[in-house]
DSSP file (Angstrom, degrees, kcal/mol; ACC not computed):
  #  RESIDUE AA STRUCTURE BP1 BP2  ACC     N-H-->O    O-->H-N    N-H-->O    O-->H-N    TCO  KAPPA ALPHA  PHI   PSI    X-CA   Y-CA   Z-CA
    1    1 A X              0   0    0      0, 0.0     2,-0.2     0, 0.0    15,-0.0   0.000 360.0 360.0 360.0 144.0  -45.6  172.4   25.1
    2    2 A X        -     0   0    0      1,-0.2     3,-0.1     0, 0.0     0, 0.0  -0.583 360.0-176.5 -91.9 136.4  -43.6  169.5   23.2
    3    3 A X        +     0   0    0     -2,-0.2     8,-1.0     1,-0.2    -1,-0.2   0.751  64.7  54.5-109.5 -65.8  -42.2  167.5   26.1
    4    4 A X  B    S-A   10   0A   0      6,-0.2     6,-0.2     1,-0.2    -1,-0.2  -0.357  72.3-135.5 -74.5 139.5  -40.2  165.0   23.4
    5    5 A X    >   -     0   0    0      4,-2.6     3,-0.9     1,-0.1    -1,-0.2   0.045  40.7 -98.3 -68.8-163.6  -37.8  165.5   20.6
    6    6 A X  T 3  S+     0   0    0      1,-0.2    -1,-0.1     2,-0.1    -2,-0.1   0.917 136.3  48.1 -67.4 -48.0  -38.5  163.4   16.9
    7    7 A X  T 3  S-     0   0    0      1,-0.1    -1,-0.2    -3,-0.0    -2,-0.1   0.533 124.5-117.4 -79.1  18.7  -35.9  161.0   18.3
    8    8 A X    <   +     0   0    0     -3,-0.9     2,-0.2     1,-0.1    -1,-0.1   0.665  60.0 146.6  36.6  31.9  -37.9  160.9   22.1
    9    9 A X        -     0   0    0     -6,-0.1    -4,-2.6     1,-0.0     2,-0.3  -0.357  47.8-132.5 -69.3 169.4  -35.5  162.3   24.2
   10   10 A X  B     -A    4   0A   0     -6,-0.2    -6,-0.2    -2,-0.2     2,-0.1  -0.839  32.2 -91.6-161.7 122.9  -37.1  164.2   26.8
   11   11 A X        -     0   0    0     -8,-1.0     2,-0.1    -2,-0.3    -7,-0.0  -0.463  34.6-110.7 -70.6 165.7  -35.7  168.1   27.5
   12   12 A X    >>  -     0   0    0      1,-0.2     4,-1.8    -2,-0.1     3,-0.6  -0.272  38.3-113.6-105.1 143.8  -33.1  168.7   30.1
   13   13 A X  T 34 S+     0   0    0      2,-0.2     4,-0.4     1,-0.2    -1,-0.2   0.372 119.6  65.0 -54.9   3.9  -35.5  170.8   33.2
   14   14 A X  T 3> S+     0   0    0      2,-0.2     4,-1.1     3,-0.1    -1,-0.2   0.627 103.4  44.1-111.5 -46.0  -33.1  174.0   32.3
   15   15 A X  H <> S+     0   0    0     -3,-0.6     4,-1.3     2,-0.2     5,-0.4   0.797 107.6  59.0 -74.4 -32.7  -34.8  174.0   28.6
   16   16 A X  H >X S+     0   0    0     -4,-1.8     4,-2.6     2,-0.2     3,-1.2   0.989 110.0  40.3 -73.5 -49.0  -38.1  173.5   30.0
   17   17 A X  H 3> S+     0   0    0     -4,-0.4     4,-0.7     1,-0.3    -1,-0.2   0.574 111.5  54.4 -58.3 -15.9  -37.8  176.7   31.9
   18   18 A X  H 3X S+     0   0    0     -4,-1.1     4,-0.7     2,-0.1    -1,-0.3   0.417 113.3  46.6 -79.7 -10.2  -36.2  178.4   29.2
   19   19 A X  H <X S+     0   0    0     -4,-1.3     4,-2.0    -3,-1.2     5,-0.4   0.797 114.4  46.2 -83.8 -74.8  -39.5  177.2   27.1
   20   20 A X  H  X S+     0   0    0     -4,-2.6     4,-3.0    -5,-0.4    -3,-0.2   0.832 110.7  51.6 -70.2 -13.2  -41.7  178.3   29.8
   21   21 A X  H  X S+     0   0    0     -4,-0.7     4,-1.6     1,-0.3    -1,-0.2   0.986 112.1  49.2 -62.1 -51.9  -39.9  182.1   30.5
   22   22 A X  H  < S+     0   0    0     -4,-0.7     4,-0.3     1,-0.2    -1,-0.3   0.775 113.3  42.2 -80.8  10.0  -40.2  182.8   27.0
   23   23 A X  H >X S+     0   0    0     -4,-2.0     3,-2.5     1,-0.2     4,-0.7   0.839 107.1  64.1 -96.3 -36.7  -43.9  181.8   26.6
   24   24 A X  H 3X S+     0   0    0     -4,-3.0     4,-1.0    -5,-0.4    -2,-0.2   0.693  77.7  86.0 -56.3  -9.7  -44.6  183.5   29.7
   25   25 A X  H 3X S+     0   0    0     -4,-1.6     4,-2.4     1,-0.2    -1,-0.2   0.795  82.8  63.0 -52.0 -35.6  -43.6  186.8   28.0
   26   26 A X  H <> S+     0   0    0     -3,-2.5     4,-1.7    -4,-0.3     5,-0.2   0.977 103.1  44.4 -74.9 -25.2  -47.2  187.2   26.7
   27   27 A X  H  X S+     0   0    0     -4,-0.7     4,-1.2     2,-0.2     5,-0.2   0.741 115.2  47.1 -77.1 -15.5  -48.7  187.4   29.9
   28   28 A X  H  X S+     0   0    0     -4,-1.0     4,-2.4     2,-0.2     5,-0.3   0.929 115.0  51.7 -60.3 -67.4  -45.8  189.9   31.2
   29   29 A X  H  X S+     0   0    0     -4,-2.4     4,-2.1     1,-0.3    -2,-0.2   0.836 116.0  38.0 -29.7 -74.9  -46.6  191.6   27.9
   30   30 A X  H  X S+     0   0    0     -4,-1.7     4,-4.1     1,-0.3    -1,-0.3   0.816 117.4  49.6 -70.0 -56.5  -50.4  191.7   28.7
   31   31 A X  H  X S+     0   0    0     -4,-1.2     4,-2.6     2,-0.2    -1,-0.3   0.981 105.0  54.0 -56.9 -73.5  -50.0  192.4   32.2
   32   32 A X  H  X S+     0   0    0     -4,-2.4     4,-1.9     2,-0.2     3,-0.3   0.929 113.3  48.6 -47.9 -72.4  -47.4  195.4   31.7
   33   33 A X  H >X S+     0   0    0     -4,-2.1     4,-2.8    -5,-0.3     3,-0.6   0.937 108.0  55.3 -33.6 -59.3  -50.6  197.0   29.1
   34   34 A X  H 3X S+     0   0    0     -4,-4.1     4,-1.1     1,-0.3    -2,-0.2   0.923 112.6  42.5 -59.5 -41.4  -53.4  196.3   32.0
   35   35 A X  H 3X S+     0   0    0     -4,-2.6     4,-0.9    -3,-0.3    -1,-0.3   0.863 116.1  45.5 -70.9 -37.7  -51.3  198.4   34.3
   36   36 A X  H << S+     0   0    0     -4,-1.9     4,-0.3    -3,-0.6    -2,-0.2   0.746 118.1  45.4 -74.4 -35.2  -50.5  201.2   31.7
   37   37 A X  H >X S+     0   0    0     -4,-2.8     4,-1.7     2,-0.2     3,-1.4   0.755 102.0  62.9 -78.1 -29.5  -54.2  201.2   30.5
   38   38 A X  H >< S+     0   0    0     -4,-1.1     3,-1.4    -5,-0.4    -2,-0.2   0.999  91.8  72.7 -76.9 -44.7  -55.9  201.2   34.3
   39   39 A X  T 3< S+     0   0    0     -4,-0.9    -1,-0.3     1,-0.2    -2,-0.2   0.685 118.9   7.2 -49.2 -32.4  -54.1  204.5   34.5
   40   40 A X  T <4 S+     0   0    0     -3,-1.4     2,-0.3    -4,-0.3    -1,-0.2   0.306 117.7  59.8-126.9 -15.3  -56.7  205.9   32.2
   41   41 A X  S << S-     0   0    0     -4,-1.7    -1,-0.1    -3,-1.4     2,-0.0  -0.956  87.2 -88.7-136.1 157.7  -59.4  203.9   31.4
   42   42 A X    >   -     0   0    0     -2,-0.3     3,-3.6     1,-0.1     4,-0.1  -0.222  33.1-119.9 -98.3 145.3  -62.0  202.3   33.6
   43   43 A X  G >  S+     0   0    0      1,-0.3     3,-2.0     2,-0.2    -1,-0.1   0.890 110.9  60.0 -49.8 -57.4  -61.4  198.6   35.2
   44   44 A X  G 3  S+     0   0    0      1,-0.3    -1,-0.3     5,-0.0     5,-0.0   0.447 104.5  51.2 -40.0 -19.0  -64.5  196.8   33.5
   45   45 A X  G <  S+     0   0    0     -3,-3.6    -1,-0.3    -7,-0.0     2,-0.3   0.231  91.5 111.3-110.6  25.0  -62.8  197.7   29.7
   46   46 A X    <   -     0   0    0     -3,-2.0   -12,-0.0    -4,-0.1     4,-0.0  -0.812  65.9-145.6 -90.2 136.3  -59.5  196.1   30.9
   47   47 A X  S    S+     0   0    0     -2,-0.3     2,-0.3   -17,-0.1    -1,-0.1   0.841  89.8  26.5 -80.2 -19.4  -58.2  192.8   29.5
   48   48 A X  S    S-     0   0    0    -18,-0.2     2,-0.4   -17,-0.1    -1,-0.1  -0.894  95.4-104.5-134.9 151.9  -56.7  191.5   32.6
   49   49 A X    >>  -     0   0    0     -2,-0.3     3,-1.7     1,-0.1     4,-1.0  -0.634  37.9-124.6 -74.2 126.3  -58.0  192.6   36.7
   50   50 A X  H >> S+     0   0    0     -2,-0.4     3,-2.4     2,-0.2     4,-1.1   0.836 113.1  56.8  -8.0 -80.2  -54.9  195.2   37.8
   51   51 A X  H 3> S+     0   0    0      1,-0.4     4,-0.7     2,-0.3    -1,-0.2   0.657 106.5  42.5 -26.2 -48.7  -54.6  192.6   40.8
   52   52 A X  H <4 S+     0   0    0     -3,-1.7    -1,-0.4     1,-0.3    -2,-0.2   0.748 116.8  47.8 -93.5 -17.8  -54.1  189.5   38.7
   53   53 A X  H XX S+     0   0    0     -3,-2.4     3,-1.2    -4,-1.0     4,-0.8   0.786 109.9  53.6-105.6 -28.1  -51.5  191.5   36.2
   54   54 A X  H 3< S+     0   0    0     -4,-1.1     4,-0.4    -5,-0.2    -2,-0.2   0.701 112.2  45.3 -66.2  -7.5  -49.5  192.9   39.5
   55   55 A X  T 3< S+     0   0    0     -4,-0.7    -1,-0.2     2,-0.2    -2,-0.2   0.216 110.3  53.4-118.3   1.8  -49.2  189.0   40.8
   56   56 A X  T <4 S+     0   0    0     -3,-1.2    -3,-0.1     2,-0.1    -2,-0.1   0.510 111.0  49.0-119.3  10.8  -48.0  187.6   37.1
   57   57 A X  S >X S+     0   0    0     -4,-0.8     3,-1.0     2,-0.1     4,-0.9   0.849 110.1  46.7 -74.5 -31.1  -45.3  190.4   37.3
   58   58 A X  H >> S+     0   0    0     -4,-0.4     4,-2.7     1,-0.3     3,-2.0   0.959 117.6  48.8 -76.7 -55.8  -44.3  189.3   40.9
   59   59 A X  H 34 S+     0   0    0      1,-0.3     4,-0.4     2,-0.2    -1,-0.3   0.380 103.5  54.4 -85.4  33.8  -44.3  185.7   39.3
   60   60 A X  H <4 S+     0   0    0     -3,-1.0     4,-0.4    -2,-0.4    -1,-0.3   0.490 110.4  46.2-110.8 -33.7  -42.4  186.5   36.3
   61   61 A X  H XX S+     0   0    0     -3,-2.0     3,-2.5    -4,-0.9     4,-1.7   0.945 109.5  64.8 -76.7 -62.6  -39.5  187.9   38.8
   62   62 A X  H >X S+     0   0    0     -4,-2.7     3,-1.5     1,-0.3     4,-1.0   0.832 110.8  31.1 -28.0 -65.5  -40.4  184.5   40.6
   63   63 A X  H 34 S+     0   0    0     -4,-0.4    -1,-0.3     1,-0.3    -2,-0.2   0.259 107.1  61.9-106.3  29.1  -39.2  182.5   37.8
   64   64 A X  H <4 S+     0   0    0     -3,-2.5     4,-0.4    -4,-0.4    -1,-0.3   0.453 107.7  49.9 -69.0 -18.7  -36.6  184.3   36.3
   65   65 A X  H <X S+     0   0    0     -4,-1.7     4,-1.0    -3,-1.5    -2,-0.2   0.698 109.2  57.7 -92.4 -21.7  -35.0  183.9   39.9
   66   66 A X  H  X S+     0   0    0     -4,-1.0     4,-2.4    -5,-0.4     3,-0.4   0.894 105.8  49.9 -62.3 -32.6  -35.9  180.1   39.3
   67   67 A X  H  4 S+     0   0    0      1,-0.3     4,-0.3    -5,-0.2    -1,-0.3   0.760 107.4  51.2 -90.9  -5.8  -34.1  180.2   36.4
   68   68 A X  H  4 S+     0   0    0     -4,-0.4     4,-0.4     2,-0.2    -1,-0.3   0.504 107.4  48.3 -73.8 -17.5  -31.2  181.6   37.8
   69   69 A X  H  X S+     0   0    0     -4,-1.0     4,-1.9    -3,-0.4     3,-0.3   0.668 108.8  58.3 -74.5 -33.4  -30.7  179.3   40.6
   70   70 A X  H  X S+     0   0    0     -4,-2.4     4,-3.2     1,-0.2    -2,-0.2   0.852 104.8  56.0 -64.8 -26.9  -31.1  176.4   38.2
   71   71 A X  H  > S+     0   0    0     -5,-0.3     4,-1.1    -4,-0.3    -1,-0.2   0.779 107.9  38.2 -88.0 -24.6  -28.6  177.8   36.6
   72   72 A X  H  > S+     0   0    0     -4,-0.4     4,-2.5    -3,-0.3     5,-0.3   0.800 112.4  61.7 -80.4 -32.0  -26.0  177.9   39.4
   73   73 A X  H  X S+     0   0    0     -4,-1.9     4,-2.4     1,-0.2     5,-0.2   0.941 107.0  48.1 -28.0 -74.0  -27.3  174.6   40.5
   74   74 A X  H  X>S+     0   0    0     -4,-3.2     5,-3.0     1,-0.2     4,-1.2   0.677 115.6  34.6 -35.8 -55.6  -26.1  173.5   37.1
   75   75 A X  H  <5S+     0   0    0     -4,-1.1    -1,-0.2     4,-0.2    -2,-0.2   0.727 113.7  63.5 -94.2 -19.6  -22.4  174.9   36.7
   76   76 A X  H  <5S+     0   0    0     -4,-2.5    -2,-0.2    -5,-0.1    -3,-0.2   0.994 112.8  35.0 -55.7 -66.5  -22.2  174.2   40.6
   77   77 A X  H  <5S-     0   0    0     -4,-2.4    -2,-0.2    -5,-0.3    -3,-0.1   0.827 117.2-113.5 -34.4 -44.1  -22.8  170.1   39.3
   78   78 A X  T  <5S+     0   0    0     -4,-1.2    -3,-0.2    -5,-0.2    -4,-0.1   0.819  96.2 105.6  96.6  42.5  -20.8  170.6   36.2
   79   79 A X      < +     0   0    0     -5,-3.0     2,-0.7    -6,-0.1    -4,-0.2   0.278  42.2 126.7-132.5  -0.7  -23.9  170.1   34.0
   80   80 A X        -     0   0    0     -6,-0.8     2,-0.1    -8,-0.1    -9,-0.0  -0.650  60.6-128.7 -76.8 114.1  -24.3  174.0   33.1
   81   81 A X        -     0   0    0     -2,-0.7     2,-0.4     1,-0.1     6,-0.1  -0.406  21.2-122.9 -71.7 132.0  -24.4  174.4   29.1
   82   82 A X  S    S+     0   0    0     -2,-0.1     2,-0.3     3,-0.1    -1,-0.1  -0.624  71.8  32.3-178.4  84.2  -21.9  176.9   27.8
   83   83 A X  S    S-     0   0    0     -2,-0.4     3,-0.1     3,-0.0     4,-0.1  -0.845 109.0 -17.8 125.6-164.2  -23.3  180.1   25.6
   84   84 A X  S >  S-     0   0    0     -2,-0.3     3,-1.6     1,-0.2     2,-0.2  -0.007  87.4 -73.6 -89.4 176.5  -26.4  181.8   25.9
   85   85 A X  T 3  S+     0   0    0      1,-0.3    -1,-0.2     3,-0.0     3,-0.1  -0.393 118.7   9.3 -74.2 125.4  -29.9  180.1   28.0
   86   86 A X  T 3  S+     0   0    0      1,-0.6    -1,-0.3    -2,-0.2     2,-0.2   0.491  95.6 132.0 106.4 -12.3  -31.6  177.8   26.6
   87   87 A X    <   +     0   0    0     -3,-1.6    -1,-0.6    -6,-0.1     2,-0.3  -0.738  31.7 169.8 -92.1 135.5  -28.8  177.2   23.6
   88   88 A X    >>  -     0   0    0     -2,-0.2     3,-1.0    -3,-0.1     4,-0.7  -0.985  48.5 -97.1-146.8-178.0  -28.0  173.5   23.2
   89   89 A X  G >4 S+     0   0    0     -2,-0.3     3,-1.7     1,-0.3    -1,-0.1   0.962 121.0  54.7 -54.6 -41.2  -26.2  171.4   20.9
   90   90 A X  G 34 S+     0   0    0      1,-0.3    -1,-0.3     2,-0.2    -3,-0.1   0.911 101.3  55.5 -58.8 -49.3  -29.1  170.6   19.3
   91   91 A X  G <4        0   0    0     -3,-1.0    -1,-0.3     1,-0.2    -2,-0.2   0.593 360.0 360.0 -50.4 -18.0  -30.3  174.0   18.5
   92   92 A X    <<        0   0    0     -3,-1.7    -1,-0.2    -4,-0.7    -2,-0.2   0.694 360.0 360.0-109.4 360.0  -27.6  174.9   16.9
């Protein structure tokens, strides 16, 4: 993950969790298949253990909730960025 822009500003902790949700979508992804596949097929041809794909759903709720508290945090401070998560001037 790029911690610095070209100019070496450093992202704001709101983008870095908007960074890490959406990379964490393959392992939801992955996770959400291992659970739909154990229904039918045998543990040993699965890519990920049932166990370990029911605990990165739990933590995918985890830190969506993170990112929703960051996010009152934020417009609670007066610091909360304005359009959709993860949008900043810079993106646009």
């Amino acid at each position: 993950m790029m911690l610095t822009s070209d100019a070496g500003a450093r992202p704001s902790p709101m983008r870095l969790l908007d960074m890490l949700l959406d990379r964490f979508g393959l392992f939801e992804a992955l996770a959400y298949s291992t659970i739909k596949l154990n229904r039918c097929t045998q543990a040993d041809e699965l890519a990920m253990d049932p166990l370990v794909a029911e605990a990165v759903l739990e933590f995918g709720d985890d830190l969506r909730s993170a990112r929703a508290a960051a996010d009152e945090w934020a417009e609670a401070k007066g610091l909360a960025q304005h359009g959709e998560p993860g949008e900043s001037d810079a993106d646009a």
